[in-house]
N, C-alpha and C positions, 0 to 999 in steps of 0.2 A: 520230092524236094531234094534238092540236089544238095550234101552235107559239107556245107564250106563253111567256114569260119574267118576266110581270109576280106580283109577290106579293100574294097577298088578302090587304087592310085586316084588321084583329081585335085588341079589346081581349084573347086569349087570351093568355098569358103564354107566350112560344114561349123553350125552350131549343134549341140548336143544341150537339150534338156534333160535334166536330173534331179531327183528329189522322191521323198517318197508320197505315197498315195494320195489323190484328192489336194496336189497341191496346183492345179493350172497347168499344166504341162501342157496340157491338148492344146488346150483354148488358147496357149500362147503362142504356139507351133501354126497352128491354124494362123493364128491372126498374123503374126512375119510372112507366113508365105502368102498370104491375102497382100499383104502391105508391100514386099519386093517381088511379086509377082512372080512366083516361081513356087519349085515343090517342098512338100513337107513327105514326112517317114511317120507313119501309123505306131501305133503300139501291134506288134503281130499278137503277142500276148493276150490282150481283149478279145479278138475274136477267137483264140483259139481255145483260152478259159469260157469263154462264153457260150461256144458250142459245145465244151466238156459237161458245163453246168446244164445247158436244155436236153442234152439227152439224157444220162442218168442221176443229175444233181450232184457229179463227182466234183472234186476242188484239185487245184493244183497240188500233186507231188514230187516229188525229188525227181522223178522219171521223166518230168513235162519240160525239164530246165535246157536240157541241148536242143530237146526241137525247136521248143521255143528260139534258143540262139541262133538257129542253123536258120529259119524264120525270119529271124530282125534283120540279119547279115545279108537275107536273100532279098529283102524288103530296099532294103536301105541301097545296095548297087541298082535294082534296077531303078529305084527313083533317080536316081546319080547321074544317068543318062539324058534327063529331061531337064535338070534342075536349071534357072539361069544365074549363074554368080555365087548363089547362096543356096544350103540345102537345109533344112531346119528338122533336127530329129525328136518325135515325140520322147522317145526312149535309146536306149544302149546298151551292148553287152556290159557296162559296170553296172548299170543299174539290176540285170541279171543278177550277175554277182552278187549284189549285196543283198537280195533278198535271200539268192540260195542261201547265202551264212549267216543270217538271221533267223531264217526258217530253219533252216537244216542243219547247221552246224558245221558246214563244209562248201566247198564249192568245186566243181569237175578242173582236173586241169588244163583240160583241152579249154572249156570256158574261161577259166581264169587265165590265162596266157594270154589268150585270144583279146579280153576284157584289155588287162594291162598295154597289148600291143596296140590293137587301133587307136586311133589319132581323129582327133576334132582341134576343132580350132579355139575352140572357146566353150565350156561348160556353162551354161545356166545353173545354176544352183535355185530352186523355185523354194522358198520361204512357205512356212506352213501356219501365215495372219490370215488365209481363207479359207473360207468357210470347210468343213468336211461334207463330203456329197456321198452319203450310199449310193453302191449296188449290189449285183450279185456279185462276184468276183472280189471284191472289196472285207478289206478287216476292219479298223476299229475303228474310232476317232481316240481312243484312248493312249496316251504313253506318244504321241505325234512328236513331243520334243524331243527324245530319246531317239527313236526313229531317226528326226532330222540331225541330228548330233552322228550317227552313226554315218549317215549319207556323207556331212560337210567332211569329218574325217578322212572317209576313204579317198574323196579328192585331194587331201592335204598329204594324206600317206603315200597317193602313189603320183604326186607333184603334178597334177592334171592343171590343166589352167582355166580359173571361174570366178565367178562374180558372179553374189546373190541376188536373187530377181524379189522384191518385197511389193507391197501394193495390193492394189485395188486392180480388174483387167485393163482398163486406161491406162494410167499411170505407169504399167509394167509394158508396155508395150511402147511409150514414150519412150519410157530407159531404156527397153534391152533395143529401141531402134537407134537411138543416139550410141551407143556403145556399139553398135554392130556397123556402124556408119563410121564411127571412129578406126573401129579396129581394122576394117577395111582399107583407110590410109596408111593406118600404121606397116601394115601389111604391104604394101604395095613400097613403101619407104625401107622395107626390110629386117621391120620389127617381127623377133619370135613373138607368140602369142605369151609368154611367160614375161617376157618387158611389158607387153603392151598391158598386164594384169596389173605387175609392180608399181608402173607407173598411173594406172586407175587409180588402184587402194592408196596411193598416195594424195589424189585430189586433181592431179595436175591433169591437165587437158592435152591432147596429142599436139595442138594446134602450139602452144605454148612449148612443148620439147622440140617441136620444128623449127622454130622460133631462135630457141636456145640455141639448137646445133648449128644454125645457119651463122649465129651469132661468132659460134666458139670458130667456127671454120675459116669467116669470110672477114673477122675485127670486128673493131668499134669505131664508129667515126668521133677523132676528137673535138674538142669545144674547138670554138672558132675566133680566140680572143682576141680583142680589137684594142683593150686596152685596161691599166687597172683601175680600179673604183678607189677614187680616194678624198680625201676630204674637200668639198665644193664640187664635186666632180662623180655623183650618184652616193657618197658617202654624207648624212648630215651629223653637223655635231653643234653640241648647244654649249651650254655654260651652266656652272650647278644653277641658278636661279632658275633656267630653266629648268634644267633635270627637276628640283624641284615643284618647279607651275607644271607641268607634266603629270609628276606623281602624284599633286594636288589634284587636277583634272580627272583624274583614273577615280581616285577617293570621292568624289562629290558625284561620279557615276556607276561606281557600283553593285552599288543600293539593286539596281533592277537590272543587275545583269546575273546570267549563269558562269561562273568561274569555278576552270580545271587547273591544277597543272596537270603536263604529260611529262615519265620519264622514263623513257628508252631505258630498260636497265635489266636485258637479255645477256642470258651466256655465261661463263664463269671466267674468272680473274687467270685464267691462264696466261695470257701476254704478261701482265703484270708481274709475273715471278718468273718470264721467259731463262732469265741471265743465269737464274740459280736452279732453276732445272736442267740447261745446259752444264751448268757444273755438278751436279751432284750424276749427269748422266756420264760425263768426261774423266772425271776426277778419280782417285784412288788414294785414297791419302797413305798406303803403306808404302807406296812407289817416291809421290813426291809432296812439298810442302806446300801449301794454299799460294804462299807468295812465288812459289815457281810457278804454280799454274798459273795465276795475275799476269806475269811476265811474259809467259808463254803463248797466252792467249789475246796480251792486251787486252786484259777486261777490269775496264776502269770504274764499272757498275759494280763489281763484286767486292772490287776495294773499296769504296768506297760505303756499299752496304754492309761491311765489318766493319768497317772503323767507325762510321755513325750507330751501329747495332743498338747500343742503350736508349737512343732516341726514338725508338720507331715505339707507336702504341701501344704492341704488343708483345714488347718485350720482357716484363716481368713474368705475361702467363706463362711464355715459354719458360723463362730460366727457371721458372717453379717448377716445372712440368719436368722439364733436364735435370733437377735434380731427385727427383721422383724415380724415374727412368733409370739413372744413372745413378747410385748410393755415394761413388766417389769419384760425382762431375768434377767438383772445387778442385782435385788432385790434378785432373788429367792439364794435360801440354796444353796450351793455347788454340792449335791450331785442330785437334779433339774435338775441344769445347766449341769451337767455331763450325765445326763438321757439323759436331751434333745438333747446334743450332737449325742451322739450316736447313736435316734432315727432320726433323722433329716438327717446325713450321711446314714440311709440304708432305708428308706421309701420311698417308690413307689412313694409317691406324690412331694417327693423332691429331692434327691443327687442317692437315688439306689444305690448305688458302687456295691452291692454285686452280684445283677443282671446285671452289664456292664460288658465288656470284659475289660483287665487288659490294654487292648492298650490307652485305652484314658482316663484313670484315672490318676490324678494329682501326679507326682510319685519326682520331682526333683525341688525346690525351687531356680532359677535364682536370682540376682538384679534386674533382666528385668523385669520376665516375670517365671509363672510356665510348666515346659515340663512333659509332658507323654512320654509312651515308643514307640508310633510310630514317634514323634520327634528326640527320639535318637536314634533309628535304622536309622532315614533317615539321620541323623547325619554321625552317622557310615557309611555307605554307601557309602556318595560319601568320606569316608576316605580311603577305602581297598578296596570295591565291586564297583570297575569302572575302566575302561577302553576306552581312546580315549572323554574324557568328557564324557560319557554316563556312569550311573549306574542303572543296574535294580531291585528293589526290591519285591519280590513275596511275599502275607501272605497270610497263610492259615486261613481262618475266617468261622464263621458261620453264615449262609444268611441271619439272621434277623437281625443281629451285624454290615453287610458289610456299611451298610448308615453311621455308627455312625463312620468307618475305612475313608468312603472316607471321610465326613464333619471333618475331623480331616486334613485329608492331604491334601485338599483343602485350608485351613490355613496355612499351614507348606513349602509346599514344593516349593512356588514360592520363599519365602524367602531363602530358604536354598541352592536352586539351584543359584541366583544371588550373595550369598556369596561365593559359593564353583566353582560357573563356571562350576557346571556340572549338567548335565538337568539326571531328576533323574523317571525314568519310571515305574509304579508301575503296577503289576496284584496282582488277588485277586482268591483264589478258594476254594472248600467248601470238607469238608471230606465227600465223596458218599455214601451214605445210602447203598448201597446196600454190602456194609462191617462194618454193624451193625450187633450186634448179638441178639439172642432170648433170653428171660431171664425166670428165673424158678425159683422155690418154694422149699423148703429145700424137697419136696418129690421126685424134679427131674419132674414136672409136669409141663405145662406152666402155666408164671404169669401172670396175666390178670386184666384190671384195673376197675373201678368201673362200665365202660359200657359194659363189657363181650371181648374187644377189647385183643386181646396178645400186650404185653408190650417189644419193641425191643429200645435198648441201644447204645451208638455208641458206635465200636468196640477201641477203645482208638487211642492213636498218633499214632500206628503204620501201622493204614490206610493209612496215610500219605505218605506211599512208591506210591500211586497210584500218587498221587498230584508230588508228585518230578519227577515220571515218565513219567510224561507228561513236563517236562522243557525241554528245549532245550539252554542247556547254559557247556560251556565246563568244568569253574572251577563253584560249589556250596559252596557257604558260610550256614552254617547253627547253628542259636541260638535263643533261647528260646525269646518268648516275654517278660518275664520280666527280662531277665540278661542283663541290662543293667547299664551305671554307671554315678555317676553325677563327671564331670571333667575325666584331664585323658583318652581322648579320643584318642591321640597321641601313650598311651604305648600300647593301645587295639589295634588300628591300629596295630602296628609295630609286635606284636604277632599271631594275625590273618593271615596277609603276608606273617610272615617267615611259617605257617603252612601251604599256601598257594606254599610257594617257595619248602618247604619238597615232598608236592604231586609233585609238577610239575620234581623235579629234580627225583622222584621214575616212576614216569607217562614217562615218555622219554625213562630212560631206559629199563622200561620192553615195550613198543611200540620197541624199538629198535631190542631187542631180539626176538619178535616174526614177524616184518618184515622180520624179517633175515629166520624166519622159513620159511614164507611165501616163500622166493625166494629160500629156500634150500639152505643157505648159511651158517648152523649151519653144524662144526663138530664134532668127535666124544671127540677130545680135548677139543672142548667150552662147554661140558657138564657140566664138573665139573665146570667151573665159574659159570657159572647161577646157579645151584645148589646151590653153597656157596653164590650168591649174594641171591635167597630164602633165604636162614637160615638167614644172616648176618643182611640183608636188610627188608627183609620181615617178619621175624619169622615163616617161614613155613618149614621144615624136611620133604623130602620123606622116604617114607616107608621100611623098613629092605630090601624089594623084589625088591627094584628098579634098584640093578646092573645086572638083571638077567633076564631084558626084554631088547626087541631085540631094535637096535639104533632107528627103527622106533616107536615103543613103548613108547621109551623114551624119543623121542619128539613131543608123542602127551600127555603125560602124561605133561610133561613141559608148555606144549600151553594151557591144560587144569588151570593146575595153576595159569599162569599169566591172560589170558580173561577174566577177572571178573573187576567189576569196583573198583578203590580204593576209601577209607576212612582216613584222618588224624584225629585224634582225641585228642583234648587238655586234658590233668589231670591235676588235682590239687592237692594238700595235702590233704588229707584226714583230715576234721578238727570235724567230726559227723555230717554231713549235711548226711540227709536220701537221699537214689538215689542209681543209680548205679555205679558198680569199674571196672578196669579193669582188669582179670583174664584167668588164664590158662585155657581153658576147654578140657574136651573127648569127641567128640561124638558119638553115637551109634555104630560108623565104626571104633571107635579104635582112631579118627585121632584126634591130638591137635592142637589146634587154639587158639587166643587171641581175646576174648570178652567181651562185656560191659555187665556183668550182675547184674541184680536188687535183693533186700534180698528177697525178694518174689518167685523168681527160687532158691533159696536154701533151701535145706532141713535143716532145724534149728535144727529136731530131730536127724541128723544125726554130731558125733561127731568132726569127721575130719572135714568136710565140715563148721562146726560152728569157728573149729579152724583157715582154712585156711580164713576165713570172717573177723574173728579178726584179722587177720598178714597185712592185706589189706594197704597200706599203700596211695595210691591215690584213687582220686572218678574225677568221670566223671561230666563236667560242659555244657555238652550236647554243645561243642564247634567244632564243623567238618567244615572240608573244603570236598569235593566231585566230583571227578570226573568219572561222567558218561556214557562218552562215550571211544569206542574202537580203536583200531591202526588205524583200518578203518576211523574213525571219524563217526561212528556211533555210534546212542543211544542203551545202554546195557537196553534189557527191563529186569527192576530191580527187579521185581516180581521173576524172575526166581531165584535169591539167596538170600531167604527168607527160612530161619529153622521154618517151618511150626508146630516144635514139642515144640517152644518157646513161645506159647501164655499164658494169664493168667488168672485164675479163679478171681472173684471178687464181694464182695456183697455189696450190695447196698439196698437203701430203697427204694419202689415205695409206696405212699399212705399209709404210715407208716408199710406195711410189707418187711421184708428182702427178697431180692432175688438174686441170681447169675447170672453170665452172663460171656460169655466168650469174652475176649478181645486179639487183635491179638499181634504178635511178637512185641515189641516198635520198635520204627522207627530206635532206634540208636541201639536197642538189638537184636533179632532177623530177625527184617527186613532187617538188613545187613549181619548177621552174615557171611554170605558166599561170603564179597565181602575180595580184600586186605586191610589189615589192621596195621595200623602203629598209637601208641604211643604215644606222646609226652609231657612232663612235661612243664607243665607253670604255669606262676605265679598265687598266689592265686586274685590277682587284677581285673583280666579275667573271675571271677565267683562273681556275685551279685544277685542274685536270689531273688525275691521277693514271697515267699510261703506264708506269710501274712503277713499281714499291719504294725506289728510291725518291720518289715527288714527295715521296708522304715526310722526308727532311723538309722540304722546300717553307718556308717563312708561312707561309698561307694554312698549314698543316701542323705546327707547334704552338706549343702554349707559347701565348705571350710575357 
C-alpha cells in the first residue's frame, strides 16, 4: 500500500459522512450512491479491524491508525476516478482523528494535518436517534451523547461545513437529497460551501437567495399608477348614522363569529429616539452649547423635545432617576440637566427606550396611573375584538422582547378583564427567519460582517402574512402597535365596528353568490347582477372579452373573482404623514385594481406617476379588518395572493458600511394585494401614530 496521505484534486462534489459509531453512515452512503447513480468510499477500517479480529481476536491499537489512513486516502482517490458528479464517503481522515483522541489521547501528526487539510464539500453530521447495532469491532451503546458532542465539535472547531442528518433511513435520505441537490446549485452559482451551510441553518431555500440577488441586481418594477383612490372614486364614505348601522350590524353578528385582533408589534423603538441618538452620538457638551448644536444642525426635533420635556410621560421617572444619579442635579446649568436627561432616557445602564420595543414604553399620562400601548390595545380589545365575553389578542414580537410583552400584560390584563367583564386571551409569535433576506454591498456581492459570517436582515412586515396565516379566527382586526390614543376610546370602538359591519355585510353576499354557484343555482340573468355588484361593490370591471365566453366560462371566471379573502381598509385625510395611499393600479396583465401603495413603489422620475402622488387625497392608517376564510369556512392559505413583484430594495448600515437587502410585499401592500378589497374614509381621530417621541406631545397623546 503505497503511504500517501495526500487528496486528489476534483471538481467532483464529494460529501463526507461523519459521526460516531452505529449511527447510518453506511446505509446512507449506500443509499446516495444508489439514488445519483454513482460511487460511494467503504470504511477501509471495517475490513481491516475485522480481519485483525478473525485471526487472533486483536482490536484496534494506536499502531492500526496511519494504515488505516494511508487505507481510506487510498480508497477514496481510486473511487474518485469512477465517481459521476458526486462521491459519497462512508468515513474520513477526521473521523480517524477523532477516535485516535478519544481512544488514545493523542493523534499522529502526519494524520492530523492531513485530517485538517483535505476538503469535502459538505459534512454529514449522522444524529445518534438510531438504533445502536452490535459487532465485533464496535464499542458500546453507552455515553453515544458525549461521543456525539465530541464529533459535532471537532467540526465546529476546525470550521468544516455540516448539517446534521436526524431521522428514520427515509426521511434521512429525503433530506440529505434535497440538500445535496440544493448545494449543487448553490455551487454552480458560486456559493462556498460555508454560505451555502449559513444560509441552510437560517431556513432560507437557495431558490429564494437567487431570487433575492437577482432582485438586488436587476430592480424592482414600480407600481403602475393609473390614478388616486378617492372619495366616489374606489374610496367609500358614509355618514355617522351609518358608521353607526355598520357597528350595529357587526354587534347583532358576532355572537357566532371567531374574533382576533392582529398587532404587528416587532423590533425595538429605535427610529423613535433616532434625533436624540444622533445628538448624544454628535454632541460634546464641553466644546459647545445644546443651542449651538440646534443651530448648527437645524434640528428642530431636539428643540422642541427640550422645551416640551415636562410633557412627555415619562418624565418624572427620569427626573427622579436624575436626581438619584446625580446628588446635585437641581445645581447644575441648564444645558447639564438637559444632557443628563437624555442620556439617562437612552442608556443601557438605565431607561434604554431606544433598544425596547414601543409596546411597553410609557406613551399616555393617566391621573391614575402611566399606560403604554399594550394597555391600550388590551383596552381596545375588549371594546370591538370580542365576542360572547371573550376577546383575543395576537402580537407579533421578537423572541428576545416577548418576556418584557408578557411582564407587561401580566400587570394589565387581570385588571382590565374584571372592569370589562371579558377575559381577554393573548398569543404571541415571532416573524420566521426563514423570510429574511441576504444582504449585499453596492458591488451586488455578499455583505459580511467582521467574523467573515454573511449578514441576513428580516424581510420587513410583510412576512407577517405567514403570522396571520396561521390564525384561525373569522373576523381580523388589524393596527399598528403604536396607533393608539389617549381617551376616546368609544369613537375608535364605533369606527373599527362599523369597518367590521362593512366586511361582514360584503362577506355574506359574495358567500351567497358563490354558494349558489356551488349548487348551480346561478342563471344566465343573475350574471349581470353580480357583475354590477363587482363594479359597484367591489371596484372590480371584467375584461372587454367577457361577453364572449361561454355561460360556463363565465362562471368560473366569476368564482375566480369572488374566492379570495376580503380586506376593509380605513383612510384618512391625507395630512403629509409619510406612508402609504390608496390608488388605482395596472398590472402587468392589463388588469386594474385598488391598492395601498408606498412612495417608495413609485417611480418619482417618472412625471405622471409623481403627478398622480400629488392628487392623492387619502393615506392609509394601516387600519384593517380581515377576513380569512372561505364560503366553506375554510382558511384561505394567504400566501397564495401575494404580488410577489411588490417587494422593496432597501439600504441600510451593518458595522458602519451601507448595504441593500431586499424586503418582501408589506403586509397591507403587496402581501394582500390580490385579496378583495374595499375603502373606507374615516376620521382623522383613528390615526395616532407614534413614529417618534415627539408625536407622543401631539393632542391625541395628552391628558385631556
Amino acid at each position: 500500500m503505497e503511504k500517501n496521505l495526500r487528496q486528489q484534486k476534483t471538481n467532483i462534489i464529494k460529501i463526507a459522512l461523519f459521526g460516531p459509531e452505529s449511527t447510518g453512515k453506511t446505509t446512507l452512503a449506500k443509499q446516495l450512491a444508489e439514488y445519483y447513480e454513482t460511487q460511494w468510499v467503504p470504511e477501509f477500517a471495517r475490513d481491516y479491524l475485522q480481519e485483525k479480529w478473525e485471526e487472533n481476536q486483536h482490536i484496534c491499537v494506536a499502531d492500526d491508525l496511519l494504515p488505516i489512513a494511508y487505507g481510506q486516502v487510498a480508497l477514496e482517490n481510486k473511487k474518485l476516478s469512477s465517481a459521476k458528479k458526486y462521491l459519497f464517503c462512508d468515513t474520513n481522515l477526521m473521523v480517524t482523528k477523532v477516535f485516535s483522541e478519544m481512544y488514545y489521547g493523542f493523534c499522529d501528526s502526519l494524520l492530523n494535518e492531513a485530517a485538517l487539510e483535505h476538503e469535502y464539500d459538505l459534512f454529514f453530521l449522522t444524529d445518534i436517534d438510531v438504533p445502536w447495532e452490535k459487532d465485533d469491532i464496535r464499542d458500546s451503546p453507552v455515553g453515544r451523547e458525549s461521543v456525539f458532542s465530541v464529533f459535532k465539535q471537532t467540526l465546529i472547531d476546525t470550521k468544516k461545513p455540516f448539517i446534521t442528518l436526524s431521522g428514520d433511513k427515509k426521511s434521512r435520505l429525503a433530506k440529505a437529497s434535497t440538500i445535496i441537490n440544493n448545494l449543487a446549485i448553490a455551487k454552480e452559482k458560486g456559493f462556498s460551501s460555508a454560505d451555502f451551510v449559513e444560509i441552510y441553518e437560517h431556513g432560507i431555500s437557495i431558490e429564494n437567495i437567487l431570487q433575492q440577488l437577482d432582485i438586488l441586481k436587476n430592480g424592482i418594477a414600480k407600481s403602475n399608477l393609473v390614478s388616486p383612490a378617492t372619495i366616489g372614486n374606489g374610496i367609500l364614505t358614509l355618514s355617522e348614522d351609518e358608521f353607526e348601522e355598520k357597528a350595529s350590524f357587526f354587534d347583532s353578528q358576532k355572537s357566532n363569529l371567531k374574533i382576533k385582533k392582529f398587532v404587528p408589534a416587532s423590533g425595538a423603538a429605535t427610529r423613535m429616539f433616532k434625533f436624540l441618538n444622533a445628538f448624544l452620538n454628535d454632541f460634546d457638551i464641553e466644546k459647545e452649547t445644546i443651542n449651538a448644536y440646534i443651530n448648527r444642525k437645524k434640528d428642530k426635533e431636539l428643540s422642541i423635545f427640550i422645551v416640551a420635556m415636562d410633557k412627555f410621560p415619562f418624565f418624572k421617572a427620569i427626573d427622579k432617576k436624575l436626581k438619584l444619579v446625580y446628588p446635585d442635579f437641581d445645581n447644575l446649568e441648564r444645558d447639564y440637566k438637559n444632557y443628563y436627561f437624555i442620556k439617562l432616557l437612552l442608556s443601557s445602564y438605565y431607561f434604554d427606550f431606544a433598544n425596547k420595543p414601543k409596546a411597553v414604553l410609557p406613551f399616555h399620562k393617566y391621573k391614575t396611573h402611566i399606560a403604554n400601548p399594550i394597555e391600550e390595545h388590551l383596552n381596545e380589545c375588549v371594546h370591538y375584538a370580542s365576542s360572547n365575553q371573550v376577546s383575543n389578542l395576537h402580537f407579533t414580537v421578537t423572541e428576545a422582547h416577548q418576556n418584557l410583552f408578557e411582564e407587561a400584560v401580566g400587570l394589565l390584563k387581570s385588571k382590565i378583564e374584571e372592569l370589562s367583564g371579558t377575559k381577554i386571551n393573548i398569543g404571541y409569535s415571532y416573524q420566521n427567519k426563514r423570510t429574511d433576506s441576504i444582504t449585499v454591498d453596492s458591488a451586488n456581492k455578499f455583505a459580511r460582517n467582521s467574523n467573515g459570517s454573511l449578514v441576513f436582515r428580516p424581510g420587513g412586515h410583510g412576512a407577517l402574512i405567514e403570522n396571520l396565516n396561521e390564525l384561525d379566527s373569522d373576523i381580523i382586526f388589524i393596527k399598528n402597535i403604536d396607533n393608539v390614543i389617549q381617551n376616546h376610546i368609544d369613537k375608535i370602538a364605533l369606527y373599527k365596528k362599523a369597518l367590521a359591519g362593512v366586511l361582514i355585510e360584503i362577506q355574506q353576499k359574495v358567500f351567497g353568490y358563490l354558494i349558489a354557484i356551488e349548487k348551480q343555482e346561478i342563471r344566465e340573468n343573475d350574471i349581470a347582477v353580480i357583475i354590477e355588484f363587482l363594479k359597484q361593490k367591489l371596484n372590480i370591471t371584467v375584461t372587454n372579452d367577457f361577453n364572449k365566453f361561454t355561460f360556463e366560462n363565465k362562471i368560473n371566471k366569476i368564482k375566480e373573482l369572488l374566492d379570495r379573502p376580503i380586506r376593509v381598509c380605513g383612510m384618512v385625510r391625507n395630512e403629509g404623514e409619510p406612508g402609504g395611499g390608496p390608488f388605482w393600479v395596472m398590472n402587468d396583465k392589463g388588469i386594474l385594481s385598488l391598492q395601498i401603495v408606498e412612495t417608495s413603489q413609485v417611480d418619482l422620475h417618472n412625471k405622471k406617476h409623481l403627478e398622480i402622488l400629488s392628487e392623492a387625497t387619502h393615506f392609509n392608517p394601516v387600519d384593517l379588518v380581515c377576513g380569512i376564510k372561505n364560503y366553506k369556512n375554510k382558511r384561505f392559505d394567504l400566501k397564495q395572493f401575494v404580488d410577489h413583484n411588490a417587494g422593496f430594495i432597501v439600504e441600510k448600515s451593518v458595522e458602519g458600511k451601507t448595504v441593500k437587502s431586499y424586503e418582501l410585499p408589506g403586509l397591507w401592500n403587496g402581501a394582500m394585494a390580490n385579496w378583495l378589497t374595499i375603502f373606507v374614509a374615516v376620521p382623522l381621530i383613528t390615526f395616532n401614530p407614534v413614529k417618534t417621541v415627539n408625536d407622543l406631545l401631539k393632542a391625541a397623546h395628552q391628558p385631556q
